[in-house]
C-alpha positions as CSV (number, residue, x, y, z in Angstrom):
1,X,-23.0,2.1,-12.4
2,X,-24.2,-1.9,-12.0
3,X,-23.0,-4.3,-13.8
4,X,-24.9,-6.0,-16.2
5,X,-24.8,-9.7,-16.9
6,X,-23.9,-8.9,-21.0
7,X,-21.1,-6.6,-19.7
8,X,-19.8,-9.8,-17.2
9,X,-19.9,-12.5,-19.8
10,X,-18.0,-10.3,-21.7
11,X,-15.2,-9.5,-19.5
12,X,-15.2,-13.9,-18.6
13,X,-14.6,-13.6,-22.5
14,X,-12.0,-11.1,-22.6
15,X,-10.3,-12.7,-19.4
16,X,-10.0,-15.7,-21.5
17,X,-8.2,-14.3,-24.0
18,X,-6.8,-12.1,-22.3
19,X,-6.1,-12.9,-18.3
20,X,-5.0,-10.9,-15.7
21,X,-1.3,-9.9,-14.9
22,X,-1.6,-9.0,-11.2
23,X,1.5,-7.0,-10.1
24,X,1.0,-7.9,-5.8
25,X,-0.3,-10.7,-4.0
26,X,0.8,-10.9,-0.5
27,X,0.6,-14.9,0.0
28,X,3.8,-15.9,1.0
29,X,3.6,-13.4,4.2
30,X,0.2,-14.7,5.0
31,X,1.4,-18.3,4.9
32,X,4.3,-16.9,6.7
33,X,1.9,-15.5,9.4
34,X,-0.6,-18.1,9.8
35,X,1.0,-21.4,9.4
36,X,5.0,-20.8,9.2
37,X,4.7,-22.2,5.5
38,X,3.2,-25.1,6.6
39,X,1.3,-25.1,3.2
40,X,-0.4,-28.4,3.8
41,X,-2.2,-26.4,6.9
42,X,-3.2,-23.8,4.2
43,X,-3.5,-25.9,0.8
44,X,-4.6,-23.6,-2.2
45,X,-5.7,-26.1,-3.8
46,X,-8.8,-26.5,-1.2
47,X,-11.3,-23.9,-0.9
48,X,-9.2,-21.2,1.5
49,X,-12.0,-18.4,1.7
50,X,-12.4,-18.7,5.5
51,X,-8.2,-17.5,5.8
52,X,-7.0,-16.3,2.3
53,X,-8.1,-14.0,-0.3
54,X,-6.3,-16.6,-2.9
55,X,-6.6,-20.2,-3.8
56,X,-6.2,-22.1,-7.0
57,X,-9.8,-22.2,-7.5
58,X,-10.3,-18.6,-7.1
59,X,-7.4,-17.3,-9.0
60,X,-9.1,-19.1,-12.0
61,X,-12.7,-17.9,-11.5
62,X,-11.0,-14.1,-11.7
63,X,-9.0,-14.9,-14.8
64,X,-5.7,-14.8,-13.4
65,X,-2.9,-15.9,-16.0
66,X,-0.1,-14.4,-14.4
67,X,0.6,-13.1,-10.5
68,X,4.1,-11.6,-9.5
69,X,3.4,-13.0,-5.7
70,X,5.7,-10.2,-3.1
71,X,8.1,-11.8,-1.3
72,X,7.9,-9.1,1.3
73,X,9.0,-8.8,4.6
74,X,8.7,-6.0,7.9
75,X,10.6,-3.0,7.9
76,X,11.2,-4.0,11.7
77,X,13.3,-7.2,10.2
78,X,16.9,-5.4,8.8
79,X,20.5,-6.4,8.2
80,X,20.9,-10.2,7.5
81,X,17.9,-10.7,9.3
82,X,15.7,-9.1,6.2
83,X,17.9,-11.2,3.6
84,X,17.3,-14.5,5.5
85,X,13.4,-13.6,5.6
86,X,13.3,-12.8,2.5
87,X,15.0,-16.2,1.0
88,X,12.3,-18.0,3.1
89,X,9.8,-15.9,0.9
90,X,11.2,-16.9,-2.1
91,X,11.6,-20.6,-1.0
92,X,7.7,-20.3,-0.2
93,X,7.0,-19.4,-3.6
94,X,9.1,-22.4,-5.3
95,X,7.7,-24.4,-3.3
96,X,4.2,-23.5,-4.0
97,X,5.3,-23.5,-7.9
98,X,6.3,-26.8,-7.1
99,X,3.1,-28.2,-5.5
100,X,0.5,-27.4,-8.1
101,X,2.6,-27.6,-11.4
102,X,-0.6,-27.9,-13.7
103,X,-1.9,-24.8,-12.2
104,X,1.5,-22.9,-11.4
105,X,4.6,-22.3,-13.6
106,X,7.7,-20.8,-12.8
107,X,8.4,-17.1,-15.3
108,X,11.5,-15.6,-15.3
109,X,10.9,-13.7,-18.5
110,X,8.2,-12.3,-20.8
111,X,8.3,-15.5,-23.3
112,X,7.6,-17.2,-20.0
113,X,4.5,-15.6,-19.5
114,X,3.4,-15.9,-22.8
115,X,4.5,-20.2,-22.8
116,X,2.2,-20.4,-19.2
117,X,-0.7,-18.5,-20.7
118,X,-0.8,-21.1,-23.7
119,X,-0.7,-23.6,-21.6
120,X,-2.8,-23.0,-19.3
121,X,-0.8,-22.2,-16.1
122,X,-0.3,-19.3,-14.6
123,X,2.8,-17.6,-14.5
124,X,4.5,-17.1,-10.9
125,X,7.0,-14.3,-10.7
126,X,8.4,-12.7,-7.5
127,X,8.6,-9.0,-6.3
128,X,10.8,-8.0,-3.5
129,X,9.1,-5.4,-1.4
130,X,11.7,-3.1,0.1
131,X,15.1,-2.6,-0.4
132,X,16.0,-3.6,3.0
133,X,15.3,-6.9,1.4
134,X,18.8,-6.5,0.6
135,X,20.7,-5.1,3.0
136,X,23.1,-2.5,1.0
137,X,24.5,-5.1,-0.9
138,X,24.3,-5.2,-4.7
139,X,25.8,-8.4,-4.5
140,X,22.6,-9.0,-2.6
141,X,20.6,-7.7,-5.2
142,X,21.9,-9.8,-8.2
143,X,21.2,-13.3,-5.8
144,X,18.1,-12.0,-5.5
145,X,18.0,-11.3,-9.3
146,X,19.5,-14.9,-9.8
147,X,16.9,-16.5,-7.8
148,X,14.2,-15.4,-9.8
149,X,13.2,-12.1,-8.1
150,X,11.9,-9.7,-11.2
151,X,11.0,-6.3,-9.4
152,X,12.0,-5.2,-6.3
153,X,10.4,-2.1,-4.4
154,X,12.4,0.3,-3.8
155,X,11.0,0.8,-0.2
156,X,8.0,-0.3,1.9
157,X,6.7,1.8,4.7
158,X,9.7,3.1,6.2
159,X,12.9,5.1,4.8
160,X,16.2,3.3,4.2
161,X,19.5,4.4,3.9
162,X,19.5,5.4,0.2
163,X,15.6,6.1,-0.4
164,X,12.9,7.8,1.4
165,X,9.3,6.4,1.8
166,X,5.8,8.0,0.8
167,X,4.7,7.0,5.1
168,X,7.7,8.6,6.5
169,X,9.8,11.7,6.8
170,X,11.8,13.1,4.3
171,X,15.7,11.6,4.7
172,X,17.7,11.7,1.7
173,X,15.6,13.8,-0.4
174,X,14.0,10.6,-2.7
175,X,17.8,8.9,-3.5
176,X,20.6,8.9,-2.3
177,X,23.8,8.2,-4.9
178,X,24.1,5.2,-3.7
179,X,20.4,4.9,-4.1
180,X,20.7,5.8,-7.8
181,X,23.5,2.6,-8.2
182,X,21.0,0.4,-6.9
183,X,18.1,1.4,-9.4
184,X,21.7,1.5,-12.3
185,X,22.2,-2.0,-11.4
186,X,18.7,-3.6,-11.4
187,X,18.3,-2.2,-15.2
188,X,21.6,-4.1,-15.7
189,X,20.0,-7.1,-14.3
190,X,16.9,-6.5,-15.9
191,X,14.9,-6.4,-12.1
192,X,11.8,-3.6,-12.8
193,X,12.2,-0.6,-10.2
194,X,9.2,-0.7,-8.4
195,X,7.9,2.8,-7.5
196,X,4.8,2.0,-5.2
197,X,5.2,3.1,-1.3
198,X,8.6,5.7,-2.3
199,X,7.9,9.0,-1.9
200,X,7.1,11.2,-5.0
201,X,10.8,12.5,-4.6
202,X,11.6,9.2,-4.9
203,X,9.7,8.3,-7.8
204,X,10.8,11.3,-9.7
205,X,14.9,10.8,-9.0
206,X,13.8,7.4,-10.2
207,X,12.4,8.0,-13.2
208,X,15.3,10.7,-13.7
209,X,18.1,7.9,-13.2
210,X,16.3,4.7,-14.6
211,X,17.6,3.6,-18.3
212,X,15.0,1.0,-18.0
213,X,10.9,0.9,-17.8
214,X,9.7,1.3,-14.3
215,X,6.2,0.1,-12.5
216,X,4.3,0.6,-10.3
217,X,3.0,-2.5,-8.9
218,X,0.3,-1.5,-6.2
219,X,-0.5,1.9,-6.7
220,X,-3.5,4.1,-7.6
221,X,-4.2,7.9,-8.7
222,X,-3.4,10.8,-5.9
223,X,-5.6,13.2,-8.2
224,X,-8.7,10.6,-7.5
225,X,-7.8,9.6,-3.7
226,X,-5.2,12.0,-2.0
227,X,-3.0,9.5,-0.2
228,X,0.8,9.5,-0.1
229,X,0.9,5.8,-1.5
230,X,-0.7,7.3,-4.5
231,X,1.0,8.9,-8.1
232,X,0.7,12.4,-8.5
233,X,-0.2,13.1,-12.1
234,X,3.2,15.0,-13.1
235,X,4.7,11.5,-12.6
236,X,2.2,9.6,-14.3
237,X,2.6,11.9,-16.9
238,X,6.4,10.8,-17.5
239,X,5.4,7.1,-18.3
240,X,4.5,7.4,-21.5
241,X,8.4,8.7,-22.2
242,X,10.0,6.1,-19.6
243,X,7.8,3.2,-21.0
244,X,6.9,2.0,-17.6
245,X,3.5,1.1,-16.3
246,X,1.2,1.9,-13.3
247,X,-0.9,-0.6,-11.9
248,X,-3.8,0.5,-10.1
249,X,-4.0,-0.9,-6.4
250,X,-7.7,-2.2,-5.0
251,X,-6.7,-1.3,-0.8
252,X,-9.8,1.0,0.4
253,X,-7.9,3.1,2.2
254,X,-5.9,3.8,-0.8
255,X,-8.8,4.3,-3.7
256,X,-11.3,5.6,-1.5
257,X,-11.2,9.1,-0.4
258,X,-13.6,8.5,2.5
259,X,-12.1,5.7,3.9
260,X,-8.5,7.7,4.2
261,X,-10.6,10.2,6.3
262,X,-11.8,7.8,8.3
263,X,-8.9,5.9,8.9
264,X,-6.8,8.9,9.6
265,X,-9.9,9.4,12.5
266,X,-9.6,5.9,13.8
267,X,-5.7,6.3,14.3
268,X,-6.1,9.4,15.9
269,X,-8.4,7.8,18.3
270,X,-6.3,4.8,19.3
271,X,-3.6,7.8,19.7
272,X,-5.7,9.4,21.8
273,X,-6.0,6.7,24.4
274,X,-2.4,6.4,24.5
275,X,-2.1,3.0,21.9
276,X,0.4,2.9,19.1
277,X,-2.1,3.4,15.4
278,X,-0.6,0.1,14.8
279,X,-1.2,-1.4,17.7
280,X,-3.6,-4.7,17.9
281,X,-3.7,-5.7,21.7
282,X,-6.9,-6.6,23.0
283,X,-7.6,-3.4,24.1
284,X,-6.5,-1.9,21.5
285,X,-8.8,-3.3,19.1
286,X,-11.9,-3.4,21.5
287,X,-11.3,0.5,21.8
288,X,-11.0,0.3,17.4
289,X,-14.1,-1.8,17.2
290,X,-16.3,0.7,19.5
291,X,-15.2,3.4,17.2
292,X,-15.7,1.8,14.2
293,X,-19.6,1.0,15.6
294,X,-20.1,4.3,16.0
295,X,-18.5,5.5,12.8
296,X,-19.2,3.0,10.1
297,X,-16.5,2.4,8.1
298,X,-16.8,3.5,4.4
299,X,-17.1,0.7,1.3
300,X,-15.1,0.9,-1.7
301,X,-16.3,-0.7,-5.1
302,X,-15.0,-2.4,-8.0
303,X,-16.3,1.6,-9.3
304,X,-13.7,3.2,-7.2
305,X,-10.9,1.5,-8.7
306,X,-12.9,1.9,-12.3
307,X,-12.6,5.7,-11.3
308,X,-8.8,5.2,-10.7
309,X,-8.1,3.6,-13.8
310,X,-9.8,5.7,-16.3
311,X,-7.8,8.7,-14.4
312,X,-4.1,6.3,-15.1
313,X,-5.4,5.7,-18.8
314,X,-6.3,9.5,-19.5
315,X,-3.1,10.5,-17.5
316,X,-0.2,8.2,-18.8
317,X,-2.2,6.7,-21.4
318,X,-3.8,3.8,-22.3
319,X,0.1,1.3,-22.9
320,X,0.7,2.1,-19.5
321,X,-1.7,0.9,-17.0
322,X,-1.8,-1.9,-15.2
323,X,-3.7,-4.0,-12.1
324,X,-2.0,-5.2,-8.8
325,X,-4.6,-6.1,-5.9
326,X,-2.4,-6.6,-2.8
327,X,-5.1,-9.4,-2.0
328,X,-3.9,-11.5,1.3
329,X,-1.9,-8.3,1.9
330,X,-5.2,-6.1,2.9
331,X,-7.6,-6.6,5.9
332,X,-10.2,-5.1,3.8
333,X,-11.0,-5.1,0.0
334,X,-14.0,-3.7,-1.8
335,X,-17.3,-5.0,-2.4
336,X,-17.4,-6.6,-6.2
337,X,-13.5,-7.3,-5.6
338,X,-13.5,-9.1,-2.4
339,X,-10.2,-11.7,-3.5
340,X,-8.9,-12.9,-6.4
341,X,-12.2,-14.2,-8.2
342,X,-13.4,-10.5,-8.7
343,X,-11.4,-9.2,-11.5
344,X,-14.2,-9.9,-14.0
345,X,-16.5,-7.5,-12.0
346,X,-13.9,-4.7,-12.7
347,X,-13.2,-5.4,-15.9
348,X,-17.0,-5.6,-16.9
349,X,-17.5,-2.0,-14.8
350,X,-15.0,-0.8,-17.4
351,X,-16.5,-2.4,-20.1
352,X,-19.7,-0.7,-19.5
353,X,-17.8,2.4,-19.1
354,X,-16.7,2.0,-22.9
355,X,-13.6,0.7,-22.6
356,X,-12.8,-0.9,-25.6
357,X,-11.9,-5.1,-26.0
358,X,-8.3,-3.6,-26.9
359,X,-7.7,-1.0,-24.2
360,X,-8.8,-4.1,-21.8
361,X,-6.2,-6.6,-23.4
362,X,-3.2,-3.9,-22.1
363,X,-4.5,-3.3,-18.6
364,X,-4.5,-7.4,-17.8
365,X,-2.5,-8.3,-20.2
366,X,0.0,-7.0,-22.6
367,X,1.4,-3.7,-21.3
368,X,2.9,-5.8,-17.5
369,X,4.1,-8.6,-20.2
370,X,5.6,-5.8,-22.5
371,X,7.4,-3.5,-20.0
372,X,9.1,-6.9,-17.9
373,X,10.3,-7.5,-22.1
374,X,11.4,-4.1,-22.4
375,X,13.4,-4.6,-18.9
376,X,15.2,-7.5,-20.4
377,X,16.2,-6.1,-23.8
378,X,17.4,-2.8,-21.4
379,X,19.6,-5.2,-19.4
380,X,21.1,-7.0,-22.8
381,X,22.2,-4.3,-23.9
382,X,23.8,-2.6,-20.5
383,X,25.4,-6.1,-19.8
384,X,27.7,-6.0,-23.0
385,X,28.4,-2.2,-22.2
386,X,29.4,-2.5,-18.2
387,X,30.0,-5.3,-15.8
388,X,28.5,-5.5,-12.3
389,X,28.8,-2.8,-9.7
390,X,30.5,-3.5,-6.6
391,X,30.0,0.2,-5.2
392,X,29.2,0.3,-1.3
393,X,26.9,2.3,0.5
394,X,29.7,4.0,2.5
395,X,31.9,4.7,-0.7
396,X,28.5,6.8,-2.2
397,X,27.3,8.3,0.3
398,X,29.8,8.7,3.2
């Protein structure tokens, strides 16, 4: 449906009130990628259109009031390797929160979320995105917990050692034991278990092991879009009792059922000519452009996502949806939502959909403040009942 001027001054109203919790933004790796941090080269406080999909400026016009920013880093990066990139991630984020502190605050809990939304600033989390982010170590973990990280994935593309992946084969069969001590010990810490990119196996032993809320922090419905990153519905269907909350990605080839057909044909033909579906060598991408000339590629709207999230709300109900972009972490977005200043065209597609001012106040707002609460009052609680785990990989799982 279009979007009518009424339903967009409405949702600018609501955002106001009400402002956007966005569970993924991929900044740090594209400052990492394009300047080496050099955040003076990249200053998000200047208009940043022409390289990001976020700047100060933006994030406002969309109505963000809080943004867990990923502190991600390549599967291809392991051991200490992976722990060293991902403190430079972190130390990105700090010393972005440090740089703009009248736009930017620091939030290690819920109350901190609520203290930067009545002043003003938007609350800055971090998300770890993979749990090679910490190399087998729970020791790891809890620095990681210590330094402010308050989710961590639980994988990214690939399998590790003690979790399998939604992109790869099956390994351990979702987690392994010492797989199920690592999700024990974040709800000790009170660190969310993030379920986006695991396998459904994974999301299920999850859910079966978790004492604590989980999310989902980039992911949309598989019963709208049939891609592995997705939730299947007999999953959703277990937040309501779990208390956790899925937060519905914007990535085309994700949402859009067309566009996972078509990328699924473009990798084929790059594997056809004997390149890697990854692979972005010259010739690589003049043989991807050609193909992508003669096959269009498909456009997903801030309605596609709209169609995702009134599947999550009739699915796991309305307490346990959520939104997280994965702008600057996306070559493509769709039309309506093209970076950070677009929420209000989603939000006003809903509105003329008949959501109601409430049901929009939990998706941006108050279920992602409410389930990183719930997390915390978890880990009180498992704190005065057990101290830390110091269990290995090799003593759990051989």
């Amino acid at each position: 449906m279009s979007i009518t001027p009424e339903a967009l001054e409405q949702a600018r109203a609501l955002l106001a009130d009400f402002p956007v919790v966005d569970g993924h933004n991929d900044l740090p790796w594209a400052l990492r990628e394009q300047v080496t941090y050099d955040i003076d080269a990249r200053d998000i406080a200047a208009d940043q259109s022409a390289h990001l999909h976020t700047d100060l400026a933006r994030l406002r016009a969309g109505g963000v009031g809080a943004q867990f920013w990923s502190v991600y880093v390549r599967t291809d990066l392991s051991g200490d390797a992976a722990v060293s990139a991902t403190l430079e991630q972190i130390d990105c984020v700090d010393q972005l929160i440090a740089r703009y502190p009248a736009d930017l605050r620091a939030a290690l809990t819920a109350a901190d979320m609520e203290a930067a939304r009545a002043e003003g600033r938007i609350a800055s989390l971090k998300g770890a995105e993979g749990g090679h982010s910490i190399n087998n170590s729970l020791a790891t973990l809890r620095a990681l917990y210590a330094l402010g990280v308050r989710y961590m994935t639980l994988t990214h593309n690939d399998n590790i050692a003690w979790a399998d992946s939604a992109t790869d084969e099956p390994g351990v069969g979702g987690l392994s034991a010492f797989g199920r001590e690592v999700v024990r010990e974040m709800n000790r810490e009170g660190m969310l278990v993030d379920l986006s990119h695991v396998a459904a196996s994974t999301m299920r032993a999850a859910l079966d092991t978790t004492e604590a809320p989980v999310i989902f922090s980039h992911s949309s419905a598989r019963a709208v879009c049939d891609h592995p990153r997705n939730i299947p519905d007999d999953v959703l269907e277990r937040l309501p009792g779990n208390g956790g909350v899925a937060m519905a990605t914007f990535v085309p080839k994700f949402v859009l059922q067309a566009a996972v057909d078509w990328t699924a044909a473009a990798d084929d033909n790059l594997r056809s000519h004997g390149f890697h579906h990854l692979d972005t060598s010259p010739e690589a991408m003049k043989l991807h452009r050609a193909f992508e000339e003669a096959h269009p590629r498909p456009v997903a709207t801030a309605a596609t996502v709209a169609d995702h999230l009134d599947h999550l709300r009739e699915t796991a109900g309305v307490d346990h949806i959520g939104i997280g972009g994965d702008y600057d972490g996306t070559a493509f977005t769709p039309d309506g939502l093209d970076d950070v200043s677009g929420y209000p065209n989603l939000i006003a597609e809903l509105i003329g959909r008949g959501w109601s001012r409430d049901d929009l106040a939990k998706l941006t707002w108050r279920n992602a403040v409410r389930v990183l609460g719930d997390a915390e009052s978890v880990a009180r609680d498992l704190r005065s009942r057990r101290g830390p785990s110091n269990a290995t990989l090799e003593q759990l799982d051989g």
